[in-house]
C-alpha positions as CSV (number, residue, x, y, z in Angstrom):
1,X,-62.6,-70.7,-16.1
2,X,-60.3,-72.6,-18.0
3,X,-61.3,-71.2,-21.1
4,X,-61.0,-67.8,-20.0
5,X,-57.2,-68.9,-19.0
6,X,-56.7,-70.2,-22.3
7,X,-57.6,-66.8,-23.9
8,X,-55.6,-64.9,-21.8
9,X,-52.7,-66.8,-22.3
10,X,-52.9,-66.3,-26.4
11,X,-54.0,-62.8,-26.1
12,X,-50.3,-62.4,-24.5
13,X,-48.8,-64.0,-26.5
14,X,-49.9,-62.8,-29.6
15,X,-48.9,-58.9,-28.1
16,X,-46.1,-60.5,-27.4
17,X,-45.2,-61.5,-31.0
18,X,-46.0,-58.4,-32.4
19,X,-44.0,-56.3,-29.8
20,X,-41.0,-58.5,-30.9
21,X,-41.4,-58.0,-34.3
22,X,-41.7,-54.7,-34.2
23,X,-38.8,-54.1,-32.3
24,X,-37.1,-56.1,-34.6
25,X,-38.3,-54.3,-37.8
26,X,-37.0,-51.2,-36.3
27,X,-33.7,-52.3,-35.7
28,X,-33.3,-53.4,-39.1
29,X,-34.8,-50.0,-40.4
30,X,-32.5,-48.3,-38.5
31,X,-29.2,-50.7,-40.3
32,X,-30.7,-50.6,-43.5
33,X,-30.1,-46.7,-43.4
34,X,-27.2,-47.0,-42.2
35,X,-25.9,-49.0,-44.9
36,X,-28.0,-46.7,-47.4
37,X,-25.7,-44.0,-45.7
38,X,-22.3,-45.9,-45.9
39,X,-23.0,-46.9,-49.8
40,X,-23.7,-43.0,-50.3
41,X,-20.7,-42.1,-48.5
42,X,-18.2,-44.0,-50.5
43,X,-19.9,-43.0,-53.6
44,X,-19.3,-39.3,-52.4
45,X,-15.8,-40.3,-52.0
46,X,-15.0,-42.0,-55.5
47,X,-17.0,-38.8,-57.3
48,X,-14.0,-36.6,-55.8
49,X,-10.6,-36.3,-55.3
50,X,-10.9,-33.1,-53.3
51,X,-10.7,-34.1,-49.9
52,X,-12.6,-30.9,-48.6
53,X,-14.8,-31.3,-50.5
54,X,-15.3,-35.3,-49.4
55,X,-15.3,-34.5,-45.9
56,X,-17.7,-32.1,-46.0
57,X,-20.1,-34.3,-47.8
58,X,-19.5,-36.9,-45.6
59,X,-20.3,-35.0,-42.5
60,X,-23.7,-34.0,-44.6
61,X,-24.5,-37.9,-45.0
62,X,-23.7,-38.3,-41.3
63,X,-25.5,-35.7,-39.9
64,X,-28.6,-37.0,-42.6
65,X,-27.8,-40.8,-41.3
66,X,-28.2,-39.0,-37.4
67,X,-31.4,-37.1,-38.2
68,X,-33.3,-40.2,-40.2
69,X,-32.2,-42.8,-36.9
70,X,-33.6,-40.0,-34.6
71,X,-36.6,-39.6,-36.7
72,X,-37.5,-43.5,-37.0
73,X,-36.3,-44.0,-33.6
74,X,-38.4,-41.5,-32.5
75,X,-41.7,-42.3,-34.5
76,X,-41.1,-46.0,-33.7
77,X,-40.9,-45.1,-29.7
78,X,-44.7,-43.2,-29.7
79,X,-45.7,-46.3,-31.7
80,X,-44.6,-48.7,-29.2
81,X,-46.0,-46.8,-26.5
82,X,-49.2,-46.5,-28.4
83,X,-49.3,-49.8,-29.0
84,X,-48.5,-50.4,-25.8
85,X,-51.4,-48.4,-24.2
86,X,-53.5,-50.2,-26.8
87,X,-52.5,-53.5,-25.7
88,X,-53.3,-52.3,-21.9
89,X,-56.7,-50.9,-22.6
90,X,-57.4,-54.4,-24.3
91,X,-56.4,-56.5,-21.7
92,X,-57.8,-54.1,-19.0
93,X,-61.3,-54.9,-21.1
94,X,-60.4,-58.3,-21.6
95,X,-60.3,-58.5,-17.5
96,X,-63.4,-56.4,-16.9
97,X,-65.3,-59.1,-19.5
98,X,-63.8,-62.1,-18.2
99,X,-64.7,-60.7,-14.3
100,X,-68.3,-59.5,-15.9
101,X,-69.0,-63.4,-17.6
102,X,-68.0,-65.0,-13.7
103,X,-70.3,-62.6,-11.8
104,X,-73.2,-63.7,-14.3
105,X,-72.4,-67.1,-14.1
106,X,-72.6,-66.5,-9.8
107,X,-75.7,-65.0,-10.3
108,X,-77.4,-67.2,-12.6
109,X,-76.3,-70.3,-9.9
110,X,-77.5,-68.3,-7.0
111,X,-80.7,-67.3,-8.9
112,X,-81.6,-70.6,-9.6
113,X,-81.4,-71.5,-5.6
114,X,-82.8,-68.9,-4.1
115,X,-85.7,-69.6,-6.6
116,X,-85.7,-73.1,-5.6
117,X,-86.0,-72.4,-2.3
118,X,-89.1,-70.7,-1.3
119,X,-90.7,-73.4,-4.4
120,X,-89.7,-76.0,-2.4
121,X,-91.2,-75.0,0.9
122,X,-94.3,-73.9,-0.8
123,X,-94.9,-77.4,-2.1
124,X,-94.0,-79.2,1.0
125,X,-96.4,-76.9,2.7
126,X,-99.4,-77.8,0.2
127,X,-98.2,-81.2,0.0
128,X,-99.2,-81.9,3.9
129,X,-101.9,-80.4,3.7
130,X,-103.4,-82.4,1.1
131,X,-101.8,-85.6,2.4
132,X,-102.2,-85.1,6.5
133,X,-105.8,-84.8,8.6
134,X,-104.4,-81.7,10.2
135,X,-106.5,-79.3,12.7
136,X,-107.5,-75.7,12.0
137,X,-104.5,-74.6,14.1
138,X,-102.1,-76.6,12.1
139,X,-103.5,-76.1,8.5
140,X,-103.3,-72.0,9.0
141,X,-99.6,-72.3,10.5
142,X,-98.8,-74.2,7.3
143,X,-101.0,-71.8,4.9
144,X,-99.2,-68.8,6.9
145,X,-95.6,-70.2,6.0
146,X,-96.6,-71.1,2.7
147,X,-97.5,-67.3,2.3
148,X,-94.6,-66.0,3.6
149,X,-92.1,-68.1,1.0
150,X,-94.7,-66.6,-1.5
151,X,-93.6,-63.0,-0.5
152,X,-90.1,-63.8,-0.2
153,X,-90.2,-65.7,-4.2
154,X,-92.1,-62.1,-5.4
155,X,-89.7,-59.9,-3.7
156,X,-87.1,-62.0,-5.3
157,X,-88.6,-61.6,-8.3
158,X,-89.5,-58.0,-8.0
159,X,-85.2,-57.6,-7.4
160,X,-84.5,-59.2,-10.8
161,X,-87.6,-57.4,-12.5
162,X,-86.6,-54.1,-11.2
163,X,-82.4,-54.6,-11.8
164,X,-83.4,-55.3,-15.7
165,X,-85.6,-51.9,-15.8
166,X,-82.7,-50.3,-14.5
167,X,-80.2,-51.5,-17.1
168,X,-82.8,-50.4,-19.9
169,X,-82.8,-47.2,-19.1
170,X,-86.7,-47.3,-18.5
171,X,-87.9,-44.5,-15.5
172,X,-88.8,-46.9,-12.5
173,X,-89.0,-43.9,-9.6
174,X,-92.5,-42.0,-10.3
175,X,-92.1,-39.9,-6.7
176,X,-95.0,-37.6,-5.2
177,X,-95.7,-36.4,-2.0
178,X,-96.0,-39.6,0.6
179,X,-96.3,-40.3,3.8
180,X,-93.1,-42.1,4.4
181,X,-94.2,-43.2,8.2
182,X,-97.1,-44.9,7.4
183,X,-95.5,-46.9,4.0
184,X,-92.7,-47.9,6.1
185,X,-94.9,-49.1,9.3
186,X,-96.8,-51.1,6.2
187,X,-93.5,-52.7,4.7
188,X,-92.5,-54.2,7.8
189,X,-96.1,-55.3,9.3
190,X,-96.4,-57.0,5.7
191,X,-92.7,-58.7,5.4
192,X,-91.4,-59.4,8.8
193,X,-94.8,-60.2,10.8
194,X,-92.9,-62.9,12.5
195,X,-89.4,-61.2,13.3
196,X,-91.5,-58.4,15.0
197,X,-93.8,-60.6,17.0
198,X,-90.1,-62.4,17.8
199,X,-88.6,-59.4,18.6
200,X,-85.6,-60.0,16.4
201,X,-86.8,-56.7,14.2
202,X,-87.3,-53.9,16.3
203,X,-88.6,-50.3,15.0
204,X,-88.8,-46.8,16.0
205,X,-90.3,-44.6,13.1
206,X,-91.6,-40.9,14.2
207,X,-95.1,-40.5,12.8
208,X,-96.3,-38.1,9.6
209,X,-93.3,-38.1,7.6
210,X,-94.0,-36.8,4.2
211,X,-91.6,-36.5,1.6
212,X,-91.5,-36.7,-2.1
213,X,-91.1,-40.7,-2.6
214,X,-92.2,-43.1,-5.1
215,X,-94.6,-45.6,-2.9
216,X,-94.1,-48.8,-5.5
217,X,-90.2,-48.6,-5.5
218,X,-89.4,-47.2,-2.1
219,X,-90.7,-50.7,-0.3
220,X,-88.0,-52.7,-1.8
221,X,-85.2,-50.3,-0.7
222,X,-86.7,-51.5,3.3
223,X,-86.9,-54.7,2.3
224,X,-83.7,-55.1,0.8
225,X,-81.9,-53.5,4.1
226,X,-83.6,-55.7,6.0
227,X,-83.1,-59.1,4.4
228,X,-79.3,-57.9,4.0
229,X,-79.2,-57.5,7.5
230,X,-81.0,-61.0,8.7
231,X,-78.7,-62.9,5.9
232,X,-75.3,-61.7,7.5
233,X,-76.4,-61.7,11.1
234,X,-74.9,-65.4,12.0
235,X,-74.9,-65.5,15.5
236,X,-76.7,-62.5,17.2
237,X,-80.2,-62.2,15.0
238,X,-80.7,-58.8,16.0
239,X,-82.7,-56.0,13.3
240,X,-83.9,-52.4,14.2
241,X,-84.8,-49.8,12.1
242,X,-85.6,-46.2,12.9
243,X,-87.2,-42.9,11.1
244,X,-86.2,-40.0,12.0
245,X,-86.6,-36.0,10.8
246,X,-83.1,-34.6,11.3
247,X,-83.1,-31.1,10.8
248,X,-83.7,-30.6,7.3
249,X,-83.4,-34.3,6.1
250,X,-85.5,-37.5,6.7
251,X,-82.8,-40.2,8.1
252,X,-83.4,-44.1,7.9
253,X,-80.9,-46.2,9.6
254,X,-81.0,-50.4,9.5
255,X,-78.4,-51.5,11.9
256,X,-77.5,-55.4,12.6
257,X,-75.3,-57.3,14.9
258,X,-74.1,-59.4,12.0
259,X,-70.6,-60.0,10.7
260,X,-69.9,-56.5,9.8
261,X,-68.5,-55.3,6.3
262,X,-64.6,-55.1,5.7
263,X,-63.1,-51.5,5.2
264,X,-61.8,-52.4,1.8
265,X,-65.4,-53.7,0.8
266,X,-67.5,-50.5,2.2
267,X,-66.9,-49.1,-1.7
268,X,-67.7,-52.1,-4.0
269,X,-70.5,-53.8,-2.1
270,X,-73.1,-51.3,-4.0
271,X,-71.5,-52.4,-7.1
272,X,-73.9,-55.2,-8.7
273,X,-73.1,-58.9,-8.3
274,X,-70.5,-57.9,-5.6
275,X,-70.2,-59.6,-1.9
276,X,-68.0,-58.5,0.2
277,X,-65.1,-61.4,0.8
278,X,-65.5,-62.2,4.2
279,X,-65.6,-66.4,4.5
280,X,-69.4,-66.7,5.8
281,X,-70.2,-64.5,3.8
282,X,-69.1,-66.5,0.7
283,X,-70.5,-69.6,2.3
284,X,-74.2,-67.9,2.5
285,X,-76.4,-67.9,-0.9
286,X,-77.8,-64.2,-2.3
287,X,-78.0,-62.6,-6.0
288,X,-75.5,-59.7,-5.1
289,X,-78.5,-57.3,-6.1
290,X,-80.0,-56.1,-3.3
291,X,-77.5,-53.1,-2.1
292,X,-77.2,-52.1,-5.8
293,X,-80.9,-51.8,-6.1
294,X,-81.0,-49.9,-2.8
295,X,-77.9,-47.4,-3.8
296,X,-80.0,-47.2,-7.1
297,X,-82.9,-46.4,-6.0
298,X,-81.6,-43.8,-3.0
299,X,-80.1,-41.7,-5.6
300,X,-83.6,-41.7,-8.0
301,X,-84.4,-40.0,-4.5
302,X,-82.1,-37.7,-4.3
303,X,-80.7,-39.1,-1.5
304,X,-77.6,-40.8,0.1
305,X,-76.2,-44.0,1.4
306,X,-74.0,-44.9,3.5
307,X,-72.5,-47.6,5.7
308,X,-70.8,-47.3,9.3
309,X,-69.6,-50.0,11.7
310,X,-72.0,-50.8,14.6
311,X,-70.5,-51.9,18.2
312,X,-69.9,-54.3,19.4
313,X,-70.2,-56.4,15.8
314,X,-72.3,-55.2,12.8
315,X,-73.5,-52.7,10.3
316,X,-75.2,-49.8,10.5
317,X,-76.9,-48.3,6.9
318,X,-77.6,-45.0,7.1
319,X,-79.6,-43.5,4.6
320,X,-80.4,-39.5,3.9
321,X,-83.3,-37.8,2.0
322,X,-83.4,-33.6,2.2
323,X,-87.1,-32.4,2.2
324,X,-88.2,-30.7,-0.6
């Protein structure tokens, strides 16, 4: 951070020093003709003795001294202001890099523990069952907890996989006709076993859906929701998702009774690396990819997202797909 302050401190100054000095080159452009002017106008007067004939020349020379201050006066203003809009645009990039190099450095950090995380709970889960005489009972609770960190460190690692095919350009959405109700049903039975059975994740998806969707991306657009929704709901734990056919579209809402998103945030937090500046927020650990994977991925759809307030407290993502 301190480097980048450094930077920004000599890239103003050194538009700083050129401004200057190019202010002060046009002043002295500006008196230099002037004197060029003067010299020609007393040369105009010792070449005559006619006085009409000197005044006349002088008013020429002043009316030439006039037009050439205009004219570099002139040119040198649309310089400056070129120069000007130059220098803008430079430090507008400048900015935009700076903010780019400290949402990289975020994710790398937040990577690297949400990584570290399911690892760690995998190994302690191994590591009693290879040190402890536990029963059958106990040795499948810890071989089904160990399996669920295993999903959530491949869906993590799906995220990152799928975020870097999308900044290559490569085509990740291969859609044909699917049955929407039945993937979705399958995404949730296979992610959130537990919440379900807990009753924290509650569904209500209408049977035989179809509609033109890619079945290998279209999971991690549920998933992503979902985990959003459990990560920002502090105090009331409460997930339910719903599939319906509205007239001519196919609507999937995830609502929460979490924190809630800020107005001024409902615009950037599709943006990747972005989280929305709320203080828990800031204090909870995520990547900052999953909403821009889901926007992503909507649109390869040909669909929409968006993002309404829930009451009392929460968030309600709404998303739309028209049938084809």
């Amino acid at each position: 951070m301190l480097k980048n302050s450094k930077s920004a401190v000599w890239l103003t100054l050194l538009f700083g020093y050129i401004i200057v000095q190019f202010l002060w080159w046009e002043i002295l452009l500006v008196k230099q003709t002037g004197q060029i002017i003067s010299e020609k106008q007393k040369l105009a007067g010792l070449s005559s003795v006619n006085s009409q004939i000197i005044n006349t020349e002088v008013q020429k020379l002043q009316n030439k001294k006039t037009a050439q201050v205009i004219m570099i006066v002139g040119e040198g203003t649309v310089f400056l202001l070129l120069l000007l809009f130059g220098i803008y645009k430079i430090r507008q990039a400048h900015t935009r890099e700076m903010k780019l190099n400290d949402q990289h450095r975020n994710f790398l950090l937040s990577i690297t523990h949400e990584l570290k995380t399911p690892l760690s709970a995998i190994k302690l889960q191994l590591q009693t069952l290879q040190k402890h005489q536990l029963n059958d009972s106990q040795k499948e609770e810890l071989l089904k907890n160990a399996l669920q960190e295993n999903e959530r460190l491949n869906s993590l690692i799906d995220n990152v996989l799928l975020v870097s095919r999308m900044d290559n350009g490569q085509s990740i959405v291969k859609p044909e006709s699917t049955n929407l109700s039945k993937l979705v049903t399958e995404v949730v039975q296979r992610y959130y076993r537990a919440a379900l059975q807990n009753n924290i994740l509650t569904t209500d998806i209408e049977e035989n859906i179809v509609l033109i969707a890619d079945h290998l991306t279209f999971p991690s657009i549920i998933t992503n929701l979902i985990d959003n929704s459990f990560k920002y709901s502090f105090n009331e734990k409460q997930v339910h998702l719903s599939l319906k056919k509205e007239k001519e579209s196919v609507i999937l809402r995830v609502s929460d009774r979490g924190c809630g998103i800020p107005e001024v945030d409902k615009a950037k937090i599709f943006d990747r690396f972005y989280r929305a500046g709320h203080e828990e927020t800031r204090l909870t650990k995520g990547t900052g990819l999953g909403l821009y994977i889901v926007s992503y991925l909507v649109k390869a759809h040909n669909g929409s997202v968006t993002v309404e307030n829930n009451q009392p407290s929460g968030s309600i993502f709404k998303l739309s797909f028209p049938i084809l």
